[in-house]
C-alpha positions as CSV (number, residue, x, y, z in Angstrom):
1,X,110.7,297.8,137.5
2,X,111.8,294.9,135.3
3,X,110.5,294.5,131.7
4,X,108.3,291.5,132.4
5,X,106.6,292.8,135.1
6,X,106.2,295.9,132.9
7,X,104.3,293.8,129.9
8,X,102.3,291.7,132.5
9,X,100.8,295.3,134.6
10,X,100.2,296.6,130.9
11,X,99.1,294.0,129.5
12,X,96.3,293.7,132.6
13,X,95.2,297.1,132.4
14,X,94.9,297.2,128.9
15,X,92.5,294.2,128.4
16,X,90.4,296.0,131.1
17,X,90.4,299.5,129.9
18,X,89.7,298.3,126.4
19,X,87.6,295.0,126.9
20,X,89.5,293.0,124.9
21,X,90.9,289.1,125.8
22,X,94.1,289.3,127.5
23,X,95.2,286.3,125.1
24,X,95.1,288.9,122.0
25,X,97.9,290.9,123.5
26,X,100.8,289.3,122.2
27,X,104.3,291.0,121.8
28,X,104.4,291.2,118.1
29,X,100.5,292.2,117.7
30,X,99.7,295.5,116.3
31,X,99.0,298.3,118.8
32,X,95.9,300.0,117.3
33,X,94.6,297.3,115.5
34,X,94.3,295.0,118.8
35,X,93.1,297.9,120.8
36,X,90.6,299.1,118.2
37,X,91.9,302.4,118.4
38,X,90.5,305.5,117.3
39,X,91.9,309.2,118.3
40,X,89.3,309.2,121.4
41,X,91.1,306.0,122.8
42,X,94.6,307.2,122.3
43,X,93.9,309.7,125.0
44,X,92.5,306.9,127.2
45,X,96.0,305.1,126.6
46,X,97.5,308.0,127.4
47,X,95.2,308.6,130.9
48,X,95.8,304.8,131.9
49,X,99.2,305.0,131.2
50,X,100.3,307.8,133.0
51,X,98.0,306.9,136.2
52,X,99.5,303.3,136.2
53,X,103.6,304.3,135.2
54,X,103.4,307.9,136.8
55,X,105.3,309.8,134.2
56,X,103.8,312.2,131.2
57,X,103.5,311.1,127.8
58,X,103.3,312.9,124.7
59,X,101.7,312.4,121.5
60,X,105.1,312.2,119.4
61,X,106.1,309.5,121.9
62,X,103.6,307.0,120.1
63,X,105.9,307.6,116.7
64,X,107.2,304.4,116.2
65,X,105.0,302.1,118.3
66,X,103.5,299.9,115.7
67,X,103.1,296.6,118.3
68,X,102.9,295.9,122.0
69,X,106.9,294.7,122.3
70,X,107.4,298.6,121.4
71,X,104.8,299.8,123.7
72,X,106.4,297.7,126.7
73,X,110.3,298.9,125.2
74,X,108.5,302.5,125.7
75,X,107.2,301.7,128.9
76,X,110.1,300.3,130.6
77,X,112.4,303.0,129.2
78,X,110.0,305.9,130.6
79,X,109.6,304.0,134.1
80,X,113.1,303.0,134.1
81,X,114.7,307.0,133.5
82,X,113.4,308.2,136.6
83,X,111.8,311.4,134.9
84,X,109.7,313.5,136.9
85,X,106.1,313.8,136.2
């Protein structure tokens, strides 16, 4: 999967899961603060992420992530390893 398609499927199913404009998600906005995110919604992130991308994440995989061009580098490097589930 290439990295633009990656942004553009997350970007879609995060302005649906979390009601928000699609316009706010920009690469260099911040994760949480665009999301509104509290500890509840970090595990819907982590539900709509795994059912969209098919791999497991952990919660020390969000270390790091401050803004949506590090949520797509995370993304794409998850999709792109060919882990199992």
């Amino acid at each position: 999967m290439q990295f633009l398609e990656i942004a553009e499927k997350t970007n879609a199913f995060l302005a649906e899961e979390f009601e928000i404009e699609i316009s706010k998600i920009t690469p260099e906005a911040n994760l949480k603060d665009t999301l509104e995110l509290d500890s509840l919604d970090y595990i819907d992130l982590v539900v709509v992420i795994e059912s969209n991308f098919n791999f497991k994440v952990q919660p020390e995989d969000f270390v790091g992530i401050v803004n949506f061009h590090d949520f797509y580098e995370y993304v794409f490097a998850r999709v792109n390893a060919k882990e199992p589930v």
